[in-house]
PARO-739713 format. One line per field, with one value per residue (C-alpha): chain; residue in three letters; residue number from 1; x, y, z. Coordinates in pm, 1 decimal, padded with zeros to 6 digits. Example, Ala and Ser with C-alpha at 12.3 -4.5 7.8 and 13.67 -1.06 7.14 Angstrom:
2
mol	(A	A);
type	(Ala	Ser);
seq	(1	2);
px	(01230.0	01367.0);
py	(-00450.0	-00106.0);
pz	(00780.0	00714.0);
This chain:
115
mol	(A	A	A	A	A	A	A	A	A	A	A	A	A	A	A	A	A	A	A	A	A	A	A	A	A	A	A	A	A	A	A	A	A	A	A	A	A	A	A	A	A	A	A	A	A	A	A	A	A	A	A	A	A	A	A	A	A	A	A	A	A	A	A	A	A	A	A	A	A	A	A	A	A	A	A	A	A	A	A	A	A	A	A	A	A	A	A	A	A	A	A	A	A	A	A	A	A	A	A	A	A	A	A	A	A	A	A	A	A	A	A	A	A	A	A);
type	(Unk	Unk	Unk	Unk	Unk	Unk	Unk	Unk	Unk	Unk	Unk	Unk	Unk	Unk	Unk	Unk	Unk	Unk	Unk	Unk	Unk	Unk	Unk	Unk	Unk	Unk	Unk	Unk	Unk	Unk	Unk	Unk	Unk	Unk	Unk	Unk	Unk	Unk	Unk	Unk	Unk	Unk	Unk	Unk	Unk	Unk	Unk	Unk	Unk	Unk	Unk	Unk	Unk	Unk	Unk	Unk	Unk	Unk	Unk	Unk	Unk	Unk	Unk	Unk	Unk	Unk	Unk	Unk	Unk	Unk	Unk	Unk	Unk	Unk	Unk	Unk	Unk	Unk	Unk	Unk	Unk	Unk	Unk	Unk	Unk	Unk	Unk	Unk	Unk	Unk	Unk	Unk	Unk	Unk	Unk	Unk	Unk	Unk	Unk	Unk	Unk	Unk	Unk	Unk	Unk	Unk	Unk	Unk	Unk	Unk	Unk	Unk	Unk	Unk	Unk);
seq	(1	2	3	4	5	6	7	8	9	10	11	12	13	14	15	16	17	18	19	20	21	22	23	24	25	26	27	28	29	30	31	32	33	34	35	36	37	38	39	40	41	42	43	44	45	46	47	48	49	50	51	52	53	54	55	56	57	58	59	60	61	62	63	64	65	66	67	68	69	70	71	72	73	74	75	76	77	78	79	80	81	82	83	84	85	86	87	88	89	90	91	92	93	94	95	96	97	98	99	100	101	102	103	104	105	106	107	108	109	110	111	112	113	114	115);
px	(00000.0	00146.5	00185.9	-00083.5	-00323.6	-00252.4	-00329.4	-00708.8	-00741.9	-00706.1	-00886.4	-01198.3	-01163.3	-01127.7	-01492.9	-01640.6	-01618.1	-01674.0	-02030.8	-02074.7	-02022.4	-02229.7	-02528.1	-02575.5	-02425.5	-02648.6	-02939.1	-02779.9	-02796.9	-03148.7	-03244.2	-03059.5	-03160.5	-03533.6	-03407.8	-03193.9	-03463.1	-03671.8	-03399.2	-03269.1	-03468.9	-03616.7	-03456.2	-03402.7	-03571.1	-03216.3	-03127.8	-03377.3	-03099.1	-02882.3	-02847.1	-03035.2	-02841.0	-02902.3	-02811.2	-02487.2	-02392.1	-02465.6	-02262.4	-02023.8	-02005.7	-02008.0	-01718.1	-01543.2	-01573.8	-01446.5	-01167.1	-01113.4	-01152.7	-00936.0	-00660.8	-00699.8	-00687.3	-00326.5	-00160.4	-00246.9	-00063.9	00245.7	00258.2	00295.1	00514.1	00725.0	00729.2	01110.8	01181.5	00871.7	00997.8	01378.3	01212.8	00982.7	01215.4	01436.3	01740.3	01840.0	02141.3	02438.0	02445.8	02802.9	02895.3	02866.3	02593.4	02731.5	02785.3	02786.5	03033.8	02947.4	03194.5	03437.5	03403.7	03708.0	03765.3	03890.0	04098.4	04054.0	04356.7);
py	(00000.0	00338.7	00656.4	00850.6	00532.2	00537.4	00945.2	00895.5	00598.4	00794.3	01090.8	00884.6	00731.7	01046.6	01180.0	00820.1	00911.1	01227.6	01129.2	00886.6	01162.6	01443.7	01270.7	01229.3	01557.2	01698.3	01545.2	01655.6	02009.8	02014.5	01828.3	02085.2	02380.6	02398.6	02410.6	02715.9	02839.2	02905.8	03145.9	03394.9	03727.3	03839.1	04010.2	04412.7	04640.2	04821.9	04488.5	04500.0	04616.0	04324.5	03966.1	03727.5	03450.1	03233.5	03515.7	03572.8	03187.0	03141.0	03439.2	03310.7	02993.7	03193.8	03395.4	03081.6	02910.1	03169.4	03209.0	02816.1	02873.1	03148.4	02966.7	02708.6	02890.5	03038.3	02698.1	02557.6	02835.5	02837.6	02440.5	02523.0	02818.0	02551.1	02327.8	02267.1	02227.0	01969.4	01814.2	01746.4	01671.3	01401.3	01220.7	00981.7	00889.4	00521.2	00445.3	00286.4	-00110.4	-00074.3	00287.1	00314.6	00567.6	00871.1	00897.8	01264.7	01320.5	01473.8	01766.0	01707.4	01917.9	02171.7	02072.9	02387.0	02326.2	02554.9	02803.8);
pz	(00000.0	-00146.6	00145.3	-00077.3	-00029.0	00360.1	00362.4	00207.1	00383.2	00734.7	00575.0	00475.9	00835.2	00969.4	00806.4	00909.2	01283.6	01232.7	01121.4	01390.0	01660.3	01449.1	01513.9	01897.4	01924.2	01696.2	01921.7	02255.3	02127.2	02015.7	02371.4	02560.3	02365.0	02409.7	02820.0	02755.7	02528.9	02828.0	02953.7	02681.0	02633.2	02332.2	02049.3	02174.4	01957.1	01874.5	01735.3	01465.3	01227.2	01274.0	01059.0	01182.6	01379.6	01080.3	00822.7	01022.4	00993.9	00651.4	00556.0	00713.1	00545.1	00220.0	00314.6	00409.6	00120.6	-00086.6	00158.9	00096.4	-00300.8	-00304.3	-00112.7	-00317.1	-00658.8	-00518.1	-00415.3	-00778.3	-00929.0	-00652.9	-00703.1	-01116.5	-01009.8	-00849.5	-01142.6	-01170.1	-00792.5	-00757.0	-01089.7	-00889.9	-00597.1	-00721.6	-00983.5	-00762.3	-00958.9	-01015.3	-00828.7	-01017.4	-00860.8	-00891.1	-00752.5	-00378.1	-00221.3	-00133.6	00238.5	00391.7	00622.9	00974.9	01024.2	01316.6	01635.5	01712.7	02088.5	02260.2	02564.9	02884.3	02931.8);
């Protein structure tokens, strides 16, 4: 199994409990929320202005996914910006059976001695 194939697989796994917790959560709230209900005032009057709460939120959500798309849009054209680093990067040479690897020396502490 390939490193990419490992990545989705935790990502779909990820989303799977994700979805198993949304629910009771989801039902939780709902429970719990006609109890609160009972104790937040009504909307002031000087509020009459303002987004609703669900206005606000999906807004919000609008905002953020242009945000996302916008993001997104800019790392496709770095990643083609990139092109010839990526390219070196992600093209792994074929080693010569008969040359040695190259072995990178670790540079050799100066020991200074106390006067």
């Amino acid at each position: 199994m390939s490193m990419m194939s490992n990545v989705k697989e935790w990502q779909d796994g990820y989303f799977t409990r994700v979805k198993k917790i949304e629910e009771p959560v989801l039902k939780f709230a709902g429970e719990r929320a006609e109890t609160i209900a009972r104790f937040v005032p009504e909307r002031p009057t000087f509020m009459a202005e303002f987004p609703s709460m669900a206005e606000f939120v999906e807004n919000q959500l609008k905002f953020r996914k242009k945000f996302v798309d916008e993001q997104i849009a800019f790392t496709r054209k770095m990643v083609k910006a990139l092109g010839p680093v990526f390219v070196k990067l992600d093209t792994v040479p074929k080693r010569d059976e008969h040359k040695p690897a190259a072995v990178r020396s670790v540079p050799k502490r100066s020991v200074h001695k106390a006067a």
